[in-house]
Structure formats: C-alpha cells, structure tokens
C-alpha positions in Angstrom: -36.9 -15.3 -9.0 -35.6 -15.8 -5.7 -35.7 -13.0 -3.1 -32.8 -11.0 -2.0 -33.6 -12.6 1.8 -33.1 -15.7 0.2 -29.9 -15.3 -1.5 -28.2 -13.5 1.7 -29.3 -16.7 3.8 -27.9 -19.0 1.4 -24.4 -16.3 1.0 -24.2 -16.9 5.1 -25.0 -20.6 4.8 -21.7 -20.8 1.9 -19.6 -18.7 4.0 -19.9 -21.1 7.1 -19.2 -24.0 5.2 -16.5 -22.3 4.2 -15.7 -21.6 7.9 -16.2 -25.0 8.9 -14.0 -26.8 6.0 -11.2 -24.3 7.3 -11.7 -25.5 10.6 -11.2 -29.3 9.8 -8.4 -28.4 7.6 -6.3 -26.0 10.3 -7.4 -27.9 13.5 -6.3 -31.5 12.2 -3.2 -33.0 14.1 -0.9 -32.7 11.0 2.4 -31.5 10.6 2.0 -28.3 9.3 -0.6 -27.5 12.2 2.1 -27.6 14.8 3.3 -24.3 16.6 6.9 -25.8 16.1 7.0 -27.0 13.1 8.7 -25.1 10.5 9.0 -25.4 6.1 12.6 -25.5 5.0 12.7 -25.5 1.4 16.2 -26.4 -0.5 17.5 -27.0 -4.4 18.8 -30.5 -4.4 21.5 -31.7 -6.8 19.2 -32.5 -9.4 18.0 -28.7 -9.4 14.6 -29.2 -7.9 13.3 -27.4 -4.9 12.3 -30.1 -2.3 10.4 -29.2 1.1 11.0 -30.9 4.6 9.3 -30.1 7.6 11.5 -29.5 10.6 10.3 -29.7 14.3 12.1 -26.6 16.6 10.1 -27.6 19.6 13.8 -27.8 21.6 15.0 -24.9 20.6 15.3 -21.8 23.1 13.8 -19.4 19.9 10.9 -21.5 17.6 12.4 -19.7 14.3 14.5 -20.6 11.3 15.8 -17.2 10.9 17.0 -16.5 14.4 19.7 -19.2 14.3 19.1 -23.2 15.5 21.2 -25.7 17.8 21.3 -28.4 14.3 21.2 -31.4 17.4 18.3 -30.0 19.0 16.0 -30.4 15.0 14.0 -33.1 14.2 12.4 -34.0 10.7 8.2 -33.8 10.9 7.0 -34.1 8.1 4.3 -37.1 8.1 0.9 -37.0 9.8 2.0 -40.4 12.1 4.7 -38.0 13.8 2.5 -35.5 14.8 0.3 -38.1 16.1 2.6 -39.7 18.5 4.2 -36.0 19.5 3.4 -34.9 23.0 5.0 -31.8 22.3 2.2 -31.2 19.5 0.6 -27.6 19.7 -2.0 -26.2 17.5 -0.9 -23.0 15.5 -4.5 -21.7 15.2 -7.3 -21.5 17.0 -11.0 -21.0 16.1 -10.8 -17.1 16.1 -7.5 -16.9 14.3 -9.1 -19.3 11.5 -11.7 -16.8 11.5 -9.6 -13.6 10.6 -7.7 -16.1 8.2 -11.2 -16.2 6.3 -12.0 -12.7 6.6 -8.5 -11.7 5.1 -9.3 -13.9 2.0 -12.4 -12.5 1.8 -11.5 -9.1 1.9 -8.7 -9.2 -1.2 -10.7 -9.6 -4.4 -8.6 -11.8 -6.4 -8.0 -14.3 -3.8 -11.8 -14.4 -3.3 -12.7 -14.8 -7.0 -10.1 -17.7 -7.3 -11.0 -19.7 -3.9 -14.5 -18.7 -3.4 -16.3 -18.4 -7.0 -19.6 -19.1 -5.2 -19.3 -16.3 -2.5 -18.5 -13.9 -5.5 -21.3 -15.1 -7.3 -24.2 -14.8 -4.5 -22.6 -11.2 -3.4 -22.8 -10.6 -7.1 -26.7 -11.1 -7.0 -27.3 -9.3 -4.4 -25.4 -6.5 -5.7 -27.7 -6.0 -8.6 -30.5 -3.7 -8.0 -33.7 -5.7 -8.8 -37.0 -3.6 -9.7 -34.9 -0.6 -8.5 -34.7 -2.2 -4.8 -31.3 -2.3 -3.2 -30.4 -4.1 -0.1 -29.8 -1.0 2.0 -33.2 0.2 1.1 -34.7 -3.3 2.2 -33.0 -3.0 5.3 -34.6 0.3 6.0 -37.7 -0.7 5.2 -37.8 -3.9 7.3 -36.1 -2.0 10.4 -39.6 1.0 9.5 -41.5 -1.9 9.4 -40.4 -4.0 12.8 -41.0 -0.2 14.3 -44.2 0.3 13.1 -45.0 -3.3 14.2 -43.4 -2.8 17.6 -46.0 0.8 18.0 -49.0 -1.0 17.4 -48.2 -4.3 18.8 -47.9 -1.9 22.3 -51.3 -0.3 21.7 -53.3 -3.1 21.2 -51.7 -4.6 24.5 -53.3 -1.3 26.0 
C-alpha cells in the first residue's frame, strides 16, 4: 500500500501534466488562440450549423456583438493563416491558463469528466487509512520538523 506522501506527489505530478498539456494546447499559434479572432456560428441551407472563424483585428471594437465594418473582416480559420499573420496575438497567457485549470478543477462535474485521474488520486487520499487523515499527517510532520528544529539547535550548543 502506497503512502499518502506518495499519492499527493503523484496528484501534483498529474495536475502539472495537466498544466503543461494546457499550455501547448492554448499557447500554439492557431486560429482560435488569437486575441482577434472570433467563432461565428450559422444554419446553412441544408439546416446544419457550420462554424467560421472570423479575424476583427481592423475593427475599432474586437467584438461580434458590438457591431463590425463587414469590409474591415477577414476569414481565419486554418492554422497556415495564423502562421503568416503579423497581427497574431495570444489570448492567454501562462497565468490565465492557470485560473482556466483551477476553474475546471473547482466544478465537480467538469472534473470527473476531463480529469478521472485527479478525481481518482484526490479520492485516495480522501479515505482515512488506519484512522490517519491527511490533516492529522500534516500536524504531525509540521510537530515533528519543530521538535527536530529544538534539538537540532541544542546539540549545535
């Protein structure tokens, strides 16, 4: 049986590779990564709902519901535009991805359906073992590094 020092390294080394896939998805030069660039989805003829990606980077006010100039749009929509733009701006950075993963983290049901892993270790250590909770391990390693810190002074006395 693994210990529950263990299992909370291993819940901190899944939660960074979470972090870190995040990060390669959201700071990739894509479409959809672009402060300008904007989802527009219609019903076509055939009754379908189609998507198209559309750049506002001319416009006075970057936003679909305030009103556009239709000669100022551009269609962005494949990853060889955005690789070419100069005009190309990230929409996150590395400490907005980070509150993106703590707000998934935070409501349950997304958590259980993108992270099953995470729910699974914080399950574990949930589950008192021998009567041992993690707060009461934590109190007795911080008594401990005390105790150690008293008589690691005395015997440099």
């Amino acid at each position: 049986m693994r210990t529950p020092g263990t299992i909370y390294k291993k819940l901190r080394e899944v939660k960074y590779r979470h972090l870190i896939n995040l990060y390669r998805k959201y700071l990739r030069r894509t479409p959809e990564n672009c402060k300008y660039n904007y989802q527009y989805i219609f019903t076509g003829s055939d009754g379908y709902k189609h998507e198209i990606r559309l750049c506002l980077l001319h416009q006075e006010i970057p936003d679909l519901g305030s009103g556009i100039q239709l000669n100022l749009v551009d269609v962005c929509s494949e990853p060889k535009h955005s690789i070419d733009c100069n005009g190309f701006i990230l929409r996150h950075n590395k400490e907005s991805i980070k509150k993106i993963l703590e707000n998934e983290l935070q409501d349950t049901d997304l958590k259980l359906k993108i992270y099953p892993d995470i729910c699974a270790l914080e399950w574990v250590l949930e589950r008192p073992a021998l009567g041992v909770t993690i707060e009461g391990l934590q109190k007795f390693w911080f008594a401990l590094k005390q105790k150690w810190v008293i008589l690691n002074e005395r015997y440099k006395k």
